[in-house]
C-alpha positions as CSV (number, residue, x, y, z in Angstrom):
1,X,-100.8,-11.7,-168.8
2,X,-103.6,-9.9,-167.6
3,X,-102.3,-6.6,-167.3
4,X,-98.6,-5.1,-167.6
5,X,-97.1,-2.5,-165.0
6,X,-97.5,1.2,-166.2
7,X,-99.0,0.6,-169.3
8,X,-102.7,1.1,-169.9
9,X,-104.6,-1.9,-172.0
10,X,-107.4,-3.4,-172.9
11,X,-107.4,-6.1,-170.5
12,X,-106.7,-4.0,-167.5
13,X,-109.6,-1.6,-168.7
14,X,-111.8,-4.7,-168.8
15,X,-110.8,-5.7,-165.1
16,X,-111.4,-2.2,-163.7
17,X,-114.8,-1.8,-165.4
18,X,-115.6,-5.3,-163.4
19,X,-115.5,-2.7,-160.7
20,X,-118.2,0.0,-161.5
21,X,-121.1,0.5,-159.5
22,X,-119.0,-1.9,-156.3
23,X,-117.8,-0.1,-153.4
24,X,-114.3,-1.0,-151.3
25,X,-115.9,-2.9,-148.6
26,X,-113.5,-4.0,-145.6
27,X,-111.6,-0.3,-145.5
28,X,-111.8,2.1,-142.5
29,X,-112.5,5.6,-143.2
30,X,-109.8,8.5,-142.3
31,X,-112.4,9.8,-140.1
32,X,-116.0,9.2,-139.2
33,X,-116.8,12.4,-136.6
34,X,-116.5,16.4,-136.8
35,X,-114.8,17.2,-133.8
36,X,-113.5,20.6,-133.3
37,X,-109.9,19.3,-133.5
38,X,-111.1,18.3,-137.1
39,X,-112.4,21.5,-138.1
40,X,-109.3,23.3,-136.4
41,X,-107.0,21.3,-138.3
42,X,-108.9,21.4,-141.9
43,X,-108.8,25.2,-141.5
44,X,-105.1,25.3,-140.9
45,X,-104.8,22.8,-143.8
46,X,-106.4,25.0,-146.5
47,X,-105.2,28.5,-145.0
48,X,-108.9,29.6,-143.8
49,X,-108.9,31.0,-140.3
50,X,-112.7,32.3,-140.5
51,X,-114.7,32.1,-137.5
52,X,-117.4,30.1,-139.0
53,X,-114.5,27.3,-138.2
54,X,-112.9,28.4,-135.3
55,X,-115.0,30.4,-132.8
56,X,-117.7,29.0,-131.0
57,X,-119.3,32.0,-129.5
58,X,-119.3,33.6,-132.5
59,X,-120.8,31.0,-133.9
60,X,-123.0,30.9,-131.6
61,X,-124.3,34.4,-132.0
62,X,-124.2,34.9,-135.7
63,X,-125.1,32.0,-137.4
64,X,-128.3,30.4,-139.2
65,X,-126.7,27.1,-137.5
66,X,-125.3,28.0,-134.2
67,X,-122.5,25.4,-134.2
68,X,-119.2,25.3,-136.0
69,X,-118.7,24.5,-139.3
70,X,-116.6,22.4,-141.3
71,X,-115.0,23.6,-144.3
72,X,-117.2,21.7,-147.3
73,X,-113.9,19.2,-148.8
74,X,-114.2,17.2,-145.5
75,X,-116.7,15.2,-146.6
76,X,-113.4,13.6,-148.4
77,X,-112.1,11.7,-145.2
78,X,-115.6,10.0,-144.4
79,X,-115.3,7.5,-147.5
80,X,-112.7,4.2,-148.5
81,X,-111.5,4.9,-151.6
82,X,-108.8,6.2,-150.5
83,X,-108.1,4.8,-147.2
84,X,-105.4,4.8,-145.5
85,X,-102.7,1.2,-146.2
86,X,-105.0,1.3,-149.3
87,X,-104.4,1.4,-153.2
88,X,-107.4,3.5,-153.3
89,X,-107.9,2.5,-157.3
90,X,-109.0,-0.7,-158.4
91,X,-106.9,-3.3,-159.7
92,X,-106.4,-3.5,-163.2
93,X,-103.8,-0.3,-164.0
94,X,-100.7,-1.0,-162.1
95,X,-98.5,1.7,-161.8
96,X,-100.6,4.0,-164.3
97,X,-100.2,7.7,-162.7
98,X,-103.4,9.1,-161.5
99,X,-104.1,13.0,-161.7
100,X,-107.0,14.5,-160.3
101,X,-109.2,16.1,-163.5
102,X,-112.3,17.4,-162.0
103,X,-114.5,17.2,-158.8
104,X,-118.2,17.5,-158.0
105,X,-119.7,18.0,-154.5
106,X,-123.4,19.0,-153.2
107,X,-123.6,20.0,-150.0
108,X,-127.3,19.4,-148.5
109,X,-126.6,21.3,-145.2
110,X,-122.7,22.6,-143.5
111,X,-121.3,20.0,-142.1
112,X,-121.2,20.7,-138.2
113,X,-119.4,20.1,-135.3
114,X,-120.3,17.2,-133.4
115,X,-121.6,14.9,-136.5
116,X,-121.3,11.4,-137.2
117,X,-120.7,10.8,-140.7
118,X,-120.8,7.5,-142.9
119,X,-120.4,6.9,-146.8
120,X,-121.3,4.7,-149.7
121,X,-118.5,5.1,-152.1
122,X,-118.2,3.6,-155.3
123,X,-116.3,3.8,-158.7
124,X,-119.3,5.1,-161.3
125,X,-117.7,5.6,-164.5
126,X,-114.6,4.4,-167.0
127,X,-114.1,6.6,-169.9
128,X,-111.6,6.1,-172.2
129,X,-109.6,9.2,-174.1
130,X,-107.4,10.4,-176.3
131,X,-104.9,12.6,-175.2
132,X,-102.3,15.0,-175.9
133,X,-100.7,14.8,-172.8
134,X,-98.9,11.3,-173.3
135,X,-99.9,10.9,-176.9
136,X,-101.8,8.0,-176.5
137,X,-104.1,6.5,-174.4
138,X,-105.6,7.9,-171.1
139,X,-108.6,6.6,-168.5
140,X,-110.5,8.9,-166.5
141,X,-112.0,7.0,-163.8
142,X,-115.0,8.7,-161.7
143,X,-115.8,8.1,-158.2
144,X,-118.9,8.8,-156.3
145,X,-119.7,8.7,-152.0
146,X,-123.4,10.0,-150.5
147,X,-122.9,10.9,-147.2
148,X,-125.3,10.5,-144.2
149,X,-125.1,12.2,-140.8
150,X,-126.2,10.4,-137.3
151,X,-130.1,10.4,-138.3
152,X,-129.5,8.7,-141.6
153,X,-130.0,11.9,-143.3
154,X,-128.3,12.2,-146.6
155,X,-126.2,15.7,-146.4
156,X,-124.0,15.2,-149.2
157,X,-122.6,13.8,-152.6
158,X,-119.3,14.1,-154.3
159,X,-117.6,12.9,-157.0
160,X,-114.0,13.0,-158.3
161,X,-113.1,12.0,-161.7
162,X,-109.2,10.9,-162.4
163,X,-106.8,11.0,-165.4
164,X,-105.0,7.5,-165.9
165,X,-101.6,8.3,-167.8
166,X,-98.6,6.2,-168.4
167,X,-95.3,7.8,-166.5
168,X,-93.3,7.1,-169.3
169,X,-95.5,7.9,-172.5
170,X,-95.9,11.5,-169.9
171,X,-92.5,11.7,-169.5
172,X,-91.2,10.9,-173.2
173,X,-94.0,13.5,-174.7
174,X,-93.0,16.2,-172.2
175,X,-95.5,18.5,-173.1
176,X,-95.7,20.9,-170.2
177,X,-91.4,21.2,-170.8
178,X,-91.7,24.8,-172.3
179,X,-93.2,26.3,-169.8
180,X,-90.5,28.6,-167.1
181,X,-88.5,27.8,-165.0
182,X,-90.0,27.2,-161.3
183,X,-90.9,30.7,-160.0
184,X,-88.5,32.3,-157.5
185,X,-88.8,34.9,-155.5
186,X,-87.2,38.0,-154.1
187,X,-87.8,39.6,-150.4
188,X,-89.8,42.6,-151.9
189,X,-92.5,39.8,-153.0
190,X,-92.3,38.0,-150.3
191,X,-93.4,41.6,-148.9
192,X,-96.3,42.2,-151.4
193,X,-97.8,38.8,-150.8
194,X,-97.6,39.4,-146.9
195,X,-99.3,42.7,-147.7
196,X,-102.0,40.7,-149.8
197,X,-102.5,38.0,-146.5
198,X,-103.0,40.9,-143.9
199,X,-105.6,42.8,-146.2
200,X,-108.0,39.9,-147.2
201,X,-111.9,40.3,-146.3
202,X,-114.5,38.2,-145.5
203,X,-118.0,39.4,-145.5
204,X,-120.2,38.6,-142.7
205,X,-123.8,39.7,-144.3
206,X,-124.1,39.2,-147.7
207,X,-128.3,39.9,-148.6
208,X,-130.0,38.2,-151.8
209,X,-131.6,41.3,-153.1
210,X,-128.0,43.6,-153.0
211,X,-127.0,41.6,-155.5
212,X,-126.2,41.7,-159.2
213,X,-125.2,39.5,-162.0
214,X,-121.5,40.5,-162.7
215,X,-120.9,41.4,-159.6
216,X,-116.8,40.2,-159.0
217,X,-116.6,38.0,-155.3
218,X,-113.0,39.1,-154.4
219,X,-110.2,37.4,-154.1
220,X,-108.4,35.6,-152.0
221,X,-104.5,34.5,-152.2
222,X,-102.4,31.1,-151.9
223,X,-99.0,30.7,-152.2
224,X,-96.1,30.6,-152.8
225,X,-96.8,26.6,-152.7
226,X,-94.4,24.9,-150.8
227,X,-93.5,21.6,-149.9
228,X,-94.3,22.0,-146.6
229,X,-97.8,23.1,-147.2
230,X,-98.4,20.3,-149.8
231,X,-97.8,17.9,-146.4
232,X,-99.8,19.9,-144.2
233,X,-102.9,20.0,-146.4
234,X,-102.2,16.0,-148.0
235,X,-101.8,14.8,-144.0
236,X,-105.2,15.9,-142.8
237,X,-106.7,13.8,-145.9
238,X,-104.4,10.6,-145.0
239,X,-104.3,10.0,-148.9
240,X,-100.9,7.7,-149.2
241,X,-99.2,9.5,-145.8
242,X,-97.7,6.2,-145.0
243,X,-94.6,4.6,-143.2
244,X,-93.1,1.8,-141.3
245,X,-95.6,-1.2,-140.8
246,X,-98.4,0.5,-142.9
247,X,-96.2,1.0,-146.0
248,X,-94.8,-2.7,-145.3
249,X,-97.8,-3.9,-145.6
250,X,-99.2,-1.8,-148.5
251,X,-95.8,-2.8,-150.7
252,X,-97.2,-6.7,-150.0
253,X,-100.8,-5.7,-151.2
254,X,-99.5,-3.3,-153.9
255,X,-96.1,-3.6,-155.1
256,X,-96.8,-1.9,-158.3
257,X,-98.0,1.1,-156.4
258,X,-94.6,2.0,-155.5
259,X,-91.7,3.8,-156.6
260,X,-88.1,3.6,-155.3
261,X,-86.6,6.4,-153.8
262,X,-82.9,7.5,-154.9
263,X,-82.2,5.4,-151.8
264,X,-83.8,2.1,-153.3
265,X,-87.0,2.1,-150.6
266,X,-90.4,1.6,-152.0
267,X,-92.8,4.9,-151.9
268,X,-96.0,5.6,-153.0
269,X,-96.3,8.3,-155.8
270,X,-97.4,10.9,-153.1
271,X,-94.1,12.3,-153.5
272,X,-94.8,14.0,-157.4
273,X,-96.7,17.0,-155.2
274,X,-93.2,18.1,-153.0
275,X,-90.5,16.5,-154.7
276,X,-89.4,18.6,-157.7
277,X,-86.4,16.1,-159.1
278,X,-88.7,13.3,-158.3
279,X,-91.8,14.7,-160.8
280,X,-89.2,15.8,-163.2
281,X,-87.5,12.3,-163.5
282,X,-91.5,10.4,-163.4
283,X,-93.0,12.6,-165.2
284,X,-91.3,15.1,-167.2
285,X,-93.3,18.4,-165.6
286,X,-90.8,21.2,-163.9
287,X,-91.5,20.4,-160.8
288,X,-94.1,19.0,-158.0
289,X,-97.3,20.0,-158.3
290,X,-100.6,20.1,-155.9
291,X,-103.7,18.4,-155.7
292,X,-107.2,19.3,-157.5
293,X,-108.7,18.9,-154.2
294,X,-106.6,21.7,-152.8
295,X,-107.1,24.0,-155.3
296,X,-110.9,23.2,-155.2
297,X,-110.6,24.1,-151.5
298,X,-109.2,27.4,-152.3
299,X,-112.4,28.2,-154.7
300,X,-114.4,27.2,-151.7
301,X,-112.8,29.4,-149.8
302,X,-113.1,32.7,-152.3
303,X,-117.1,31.8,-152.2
304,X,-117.4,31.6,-148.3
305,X,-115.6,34.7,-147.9
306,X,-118.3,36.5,-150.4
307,X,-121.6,35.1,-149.0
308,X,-122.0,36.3,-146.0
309,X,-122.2,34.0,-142.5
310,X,-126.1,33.0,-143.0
311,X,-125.3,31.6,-146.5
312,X,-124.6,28.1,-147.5
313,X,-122.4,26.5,-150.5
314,X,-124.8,24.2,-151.9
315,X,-122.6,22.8,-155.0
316,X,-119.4,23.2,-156.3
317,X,-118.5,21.3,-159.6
318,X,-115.0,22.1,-160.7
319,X,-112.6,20.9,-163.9
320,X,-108.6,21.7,-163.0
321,X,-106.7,22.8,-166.1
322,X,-103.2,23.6,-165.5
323,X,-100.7,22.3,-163.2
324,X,-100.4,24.3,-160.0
325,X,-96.1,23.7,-159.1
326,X,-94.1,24.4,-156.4
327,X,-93.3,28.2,-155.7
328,X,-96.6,29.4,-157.9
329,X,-98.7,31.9,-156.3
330,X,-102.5,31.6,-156.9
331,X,-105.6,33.5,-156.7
332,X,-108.9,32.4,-156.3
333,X,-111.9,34.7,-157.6
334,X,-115.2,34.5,-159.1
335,X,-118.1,36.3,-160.2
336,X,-121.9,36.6,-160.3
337,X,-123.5,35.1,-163.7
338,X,-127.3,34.6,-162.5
339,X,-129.9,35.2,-159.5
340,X,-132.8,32.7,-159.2
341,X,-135.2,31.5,-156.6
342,X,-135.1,27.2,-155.7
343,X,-137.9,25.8,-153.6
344,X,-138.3,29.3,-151.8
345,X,-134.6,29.6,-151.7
346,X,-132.7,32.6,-152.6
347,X,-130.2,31.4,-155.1
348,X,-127.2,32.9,-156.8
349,X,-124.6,31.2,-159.3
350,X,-121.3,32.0,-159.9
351,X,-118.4,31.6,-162.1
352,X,-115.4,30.5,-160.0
353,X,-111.5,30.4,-160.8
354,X,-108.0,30.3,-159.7
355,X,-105.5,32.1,-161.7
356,X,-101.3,32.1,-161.2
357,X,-98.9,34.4,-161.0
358,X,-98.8,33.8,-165.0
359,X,-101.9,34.5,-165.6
360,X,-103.1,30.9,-166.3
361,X,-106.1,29.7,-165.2
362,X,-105.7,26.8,-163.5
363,X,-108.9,25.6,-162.4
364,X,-112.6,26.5,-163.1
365,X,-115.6,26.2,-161.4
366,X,-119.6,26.8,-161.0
367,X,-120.8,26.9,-157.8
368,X,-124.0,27.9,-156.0
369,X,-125.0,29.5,-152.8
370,X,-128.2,29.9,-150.9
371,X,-128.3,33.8,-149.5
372,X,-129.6,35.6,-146.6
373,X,-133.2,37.3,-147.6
374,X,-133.8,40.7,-146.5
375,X,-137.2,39.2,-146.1
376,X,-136.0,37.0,-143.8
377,X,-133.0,38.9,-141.9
């Protein structure tokens, strides 16, 4: 037998290696234009209302671009592997659990309203590990798309690496088990977060030369996670959103993909990020848990709200660390580490993060942004 179901071995390592450098060819993309209903939804999804996504004239007026924007983590919809009615992985791992481990984008300009995007997505790396999460052995698998607008110019790059585990080894070595019990909360901080929403700030000039390494970029608040927002960001994504004739036909492609329900129907594993008894029986963690991308949009979010509307995240590269579960409460912040000048542009570096209401660091990041000059302003 080639390869057994949940169990990572040397044989199915072999046949997903076949696959590096090879693309997913015959999948339709979630998306391939940035209409405003895109960018009005993706905004919604992540919990960032700014202007530079939602108003038009103000757009209009204020910006180095004069159209709106997209919120960077779109360029995620514009690529196959993870196509909707699709495994998104390569065969080879059968029911091995994927977790999301770390993520990479460049942005070479915002993406806009109005363009046309296509991909070239392909699986770049296998790397097998060591690890102390199931006690034995664990794949990360790394993907990579370039992106090119309507004119065939390239305006982006990403790449997400993944963490194959077996369910059971996770499960049995239970190592995330100690931690508390799933947060709860009472109507007084239900109050104080409320209090936190209404009083964030987004800057709408930030200049190159008023700024200093160590300077701290704010923060900005997520949570509590619920179930409900877990859908409303996966659903904009696609990712394995699936029913009736699409999930019929993705059990015959993939049967190994699947998971019963406590009714005895076939799902996908989607359901580990809102379905507490479902992660806790799969996996042995306390509960369901979100998605690196999400928590990468949050970072994303903390940096545009400190740059200022002329500025532009360029890159982003980001390693997640901790689960982020249902109920938690998260921060995203930053800081300042260096100021440099790129091909005449007016660079700045920071140190990004998101933190819970544990204190845990959850995720980590460096990013940079292009400033406004004073010389040019």
């Amino acid at each position: 037998m080639a390869y057994e179901h949940g169990k990572i071995t040397n044989e199915g390592i072999a046949k997903v290696r076949e696959r590096i450098g090879k693309g997913f060819e015959g999948r339709q993309p979630w998306r391939t234009e940035v209409g405003r209903d895109t960018i009005w939804h993706l905004a919604h999804a992540i919990g960032d209302l700014s202007p530079l996504y939602t108003d038009r004239d103000y757009v209009e007026s204020n910006t180095r671009w004069g159209k709106l924007q997209c919120p960077g983590v779109v360029l995620r919809c514009f690529d196959t592997l993870s196509a909707p009615g699709s495994a998104g992985l390569p065969e080879g791992l059968p029911g091995v659990h994927s977790i999301w481990s770390g993520s990479h984008y460049e942005w070479y300009r915002p993406v806009l309203e109005g363009d046309r995007i296509r991909s070239e997505s392909y699986l770049k790396d296998v790397v097998e590990k060591a690890s102390k999460f199931t006690d034995g052995r664990t794949v990360y698998m790394t993907y990579e798309a370039v992106y090119y607008d309507q004119t065939n110019a390239c305006i982006g790059k990403r790449s997400d690496t993944y963490m194959r585990a077996d369910r059971n080894k996770t499960r049995e070595k239970g190592v995330y088990k100690e931690i508390e019990p799933l947060a709860q909360w009472t109507p007084a901080d239900i109050d104080r977060f409320q209090e936190q929403y209404r009083n964030e700030k987004r800057t709408t000039q930030r200049l190159w030369e008023d700024v200093s390494v160590g300077d701290d970029i704010g923060r900005v608040i997520k949570g509590p996670l619920t179930p409900t927002a877990e859908i409303a960001f996966e659903s904009f994504f696609g990712m394995y959103l699936v029913g009736n004739v699409v999930a019929s036909r993705l059990l015959d492609k993939h049967p190994m993909l699947m998971v019963p329900n406590e009714q005895g129907v076939p799902e996908p594993p989607q359901r580990v990020h809102w379905d507490n008894k479902f992660t806790q029986d799969t996996l042995g963690l306390p509960g369901a848990y979100d998605l690196g991308l999400e928590r990468l949009s949050w970072m994303c979010h903390a940096v545009t709200n400190w740059m200022g509307d002329k500025g532009h995240l360029a890159f982003i590269d980001a390693r997640y660390k901790r689960f982020n579960y249902l109920g938690d409460v998260t921060w995203g912040g930053g800081k300042v580490v260096e100021k440099f000048v790129r091909d005449g542009k007016k660079m700045v570096k920071l140190d990004v993060h998101t933190i819970n209401h544990r204190d845990e660091v959850t995720a980590t990041a460096t990013a940079e942004v292009e400033l406004e000059s004073r010389a040019a302003s």
